[in-house]
C-alpha positions as a LaTeX table, in Angstrom:
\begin{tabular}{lrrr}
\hline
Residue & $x$ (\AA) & $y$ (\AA) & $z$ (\AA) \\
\hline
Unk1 & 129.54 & $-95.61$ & 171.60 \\
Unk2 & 126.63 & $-95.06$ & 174.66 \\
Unk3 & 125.55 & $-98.06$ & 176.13 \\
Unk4 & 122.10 & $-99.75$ & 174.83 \\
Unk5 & 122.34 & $-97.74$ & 171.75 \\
Unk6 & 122.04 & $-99.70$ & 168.05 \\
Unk7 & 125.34 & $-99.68$ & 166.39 \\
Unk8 & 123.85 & $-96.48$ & 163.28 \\
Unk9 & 125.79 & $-95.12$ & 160.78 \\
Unk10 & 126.48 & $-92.11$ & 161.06 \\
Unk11 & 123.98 & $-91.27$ & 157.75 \\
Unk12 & 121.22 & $-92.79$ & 159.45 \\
Unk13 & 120.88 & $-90.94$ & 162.19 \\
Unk14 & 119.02 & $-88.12$ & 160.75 \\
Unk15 & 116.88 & $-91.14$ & 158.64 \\
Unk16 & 115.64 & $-92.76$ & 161.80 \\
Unk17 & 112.19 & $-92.58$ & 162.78 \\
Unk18 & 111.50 & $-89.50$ & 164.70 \\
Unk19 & 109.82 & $-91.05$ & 167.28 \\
Unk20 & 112.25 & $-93.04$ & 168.83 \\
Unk21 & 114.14 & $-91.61$ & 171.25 \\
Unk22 & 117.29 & $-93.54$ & 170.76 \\
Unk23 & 118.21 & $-89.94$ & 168.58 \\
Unk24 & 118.02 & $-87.96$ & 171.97 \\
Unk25 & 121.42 & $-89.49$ & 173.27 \\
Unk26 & 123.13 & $-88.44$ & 170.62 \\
Unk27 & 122.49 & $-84.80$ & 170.32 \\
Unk28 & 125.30 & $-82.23$ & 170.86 \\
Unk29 & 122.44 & $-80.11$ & 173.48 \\
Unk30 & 122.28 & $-83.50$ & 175.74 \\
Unk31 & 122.51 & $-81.75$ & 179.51 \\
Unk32 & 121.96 & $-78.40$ & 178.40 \\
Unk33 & 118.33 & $-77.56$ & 178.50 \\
Unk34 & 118.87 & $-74.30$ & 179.83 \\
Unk35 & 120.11 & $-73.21$ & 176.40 \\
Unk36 & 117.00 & $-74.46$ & 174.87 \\
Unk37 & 113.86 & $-73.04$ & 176.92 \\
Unk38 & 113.57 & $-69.89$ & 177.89 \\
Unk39 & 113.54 & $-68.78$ & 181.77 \\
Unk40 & 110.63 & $-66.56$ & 183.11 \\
Unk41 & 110.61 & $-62.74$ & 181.53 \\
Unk42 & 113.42 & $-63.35$ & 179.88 \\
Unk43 & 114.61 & $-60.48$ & 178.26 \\
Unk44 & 114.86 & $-60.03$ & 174.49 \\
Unk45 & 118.49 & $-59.30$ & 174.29 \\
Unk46 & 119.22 & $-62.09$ & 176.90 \\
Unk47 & 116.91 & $-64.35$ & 174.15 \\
Unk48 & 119.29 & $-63.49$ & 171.49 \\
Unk49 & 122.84 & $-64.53$ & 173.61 \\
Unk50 & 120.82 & $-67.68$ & 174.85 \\
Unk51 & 119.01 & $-68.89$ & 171.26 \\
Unk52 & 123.10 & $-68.10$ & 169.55 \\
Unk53 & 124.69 & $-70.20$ & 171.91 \\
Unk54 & 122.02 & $-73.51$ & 171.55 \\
Unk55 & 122.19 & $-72.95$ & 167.84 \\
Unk56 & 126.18 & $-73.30$ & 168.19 \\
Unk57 & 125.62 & $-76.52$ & 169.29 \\
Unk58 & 123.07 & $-77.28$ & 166.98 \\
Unk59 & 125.05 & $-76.09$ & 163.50 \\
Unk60 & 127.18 & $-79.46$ & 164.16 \\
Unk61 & 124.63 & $-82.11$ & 165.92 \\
Unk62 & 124.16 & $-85.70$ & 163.82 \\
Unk63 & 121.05 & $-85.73$ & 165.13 \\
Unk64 & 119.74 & $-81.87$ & 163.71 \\
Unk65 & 117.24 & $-83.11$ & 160.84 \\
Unk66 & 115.61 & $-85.66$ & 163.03 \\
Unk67 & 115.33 & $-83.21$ & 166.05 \\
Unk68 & 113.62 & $-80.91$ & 163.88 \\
Unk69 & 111.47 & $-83.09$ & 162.15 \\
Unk70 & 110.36 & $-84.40$ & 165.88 \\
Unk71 & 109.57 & $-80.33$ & 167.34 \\
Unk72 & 107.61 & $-79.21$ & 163.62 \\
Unk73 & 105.58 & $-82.95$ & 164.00 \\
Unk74 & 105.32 & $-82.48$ & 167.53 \\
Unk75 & 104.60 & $-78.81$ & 168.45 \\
Unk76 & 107.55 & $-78.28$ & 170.97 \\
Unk77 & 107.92 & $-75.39$ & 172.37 \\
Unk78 & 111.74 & $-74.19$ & 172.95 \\
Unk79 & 114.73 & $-73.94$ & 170.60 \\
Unk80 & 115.32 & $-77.14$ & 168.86 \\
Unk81 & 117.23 & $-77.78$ & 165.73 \\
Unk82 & 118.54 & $-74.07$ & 164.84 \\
Unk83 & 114.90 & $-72.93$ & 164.85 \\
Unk84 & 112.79 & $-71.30$ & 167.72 \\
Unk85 & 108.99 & $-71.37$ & 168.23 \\
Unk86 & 108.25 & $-68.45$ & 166.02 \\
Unk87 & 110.50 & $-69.78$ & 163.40 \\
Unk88 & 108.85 & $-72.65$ & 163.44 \\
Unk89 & 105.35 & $-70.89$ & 163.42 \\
Unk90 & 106.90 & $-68.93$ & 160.52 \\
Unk91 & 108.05 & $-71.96$ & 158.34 \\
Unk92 & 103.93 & $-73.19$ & 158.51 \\
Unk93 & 104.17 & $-75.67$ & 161.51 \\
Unk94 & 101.30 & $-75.42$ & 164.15 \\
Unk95 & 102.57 & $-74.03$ & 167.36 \\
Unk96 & 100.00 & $-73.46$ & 169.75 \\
Unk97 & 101.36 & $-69.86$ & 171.40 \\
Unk98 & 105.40 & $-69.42$ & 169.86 \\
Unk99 & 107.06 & $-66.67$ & 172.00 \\
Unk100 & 107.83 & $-64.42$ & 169.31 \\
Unk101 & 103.94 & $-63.82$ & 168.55 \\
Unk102 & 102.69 & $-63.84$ & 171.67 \\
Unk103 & 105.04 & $-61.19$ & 172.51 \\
Unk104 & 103.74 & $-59.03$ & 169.81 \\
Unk105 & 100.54 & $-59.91$ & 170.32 \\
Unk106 & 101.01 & $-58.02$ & 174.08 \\
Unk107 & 103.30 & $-55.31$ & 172.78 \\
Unk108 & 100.11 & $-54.75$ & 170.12 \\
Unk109 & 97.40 & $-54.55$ & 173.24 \\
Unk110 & 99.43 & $-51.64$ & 175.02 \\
\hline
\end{tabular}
């Protein structure tokens, strides 16, 4: 168990409050941001590797439920919890600019 970390079943962990961020040590994607948010111009196909790979070690996180309850309530941008911005945006959570639709929003303009 990680130091300074309430002793949880495992059950809970998806039940805690969102807004803690005791749930944030125990995620699988702990050290990998680069997996989650996209670099400059990053290319679509490059988008597609990246966004597989995070949601590999999302499938099997304790934590997924309560990470994506904490990006829909919180309007993250970035992949988090098997779901990107426009998935999100998709699904009915407020997102102010998601990649996906910005990107067709400039492919639309030329």
């Amino acid at each position: 168990m990680r130091k300074g970390l309430d002793v949880l079943q495992l059950t809970d962990f998806n039940t805690a409050t969102v807004h803690s961020d005791d749930w944030r040590a125990l995620a699988n994607c702990r050290g990998n941001t680069k997996l989650f948010f996209p670099p400059r111009a990053e290319r679509p196909q490059a988008r597609a590797r990246r966004e597989a790979q995070a949601n590999r070690l999302c499938t099997d996180c304790v934590v997924h439920l309560t990470c994506q309850q904490f990006a829909r309530g919180n309007h993250e941008y970035g992949f988090w919890a098997s779901e990107s911005e426009e998935e999100r945006h998709l699904a009915g959570y407020t997102v102010a600019a998601p990649i996906g639709v910005r990107t067709r929003i400039a492919r639309e303009a030329n």
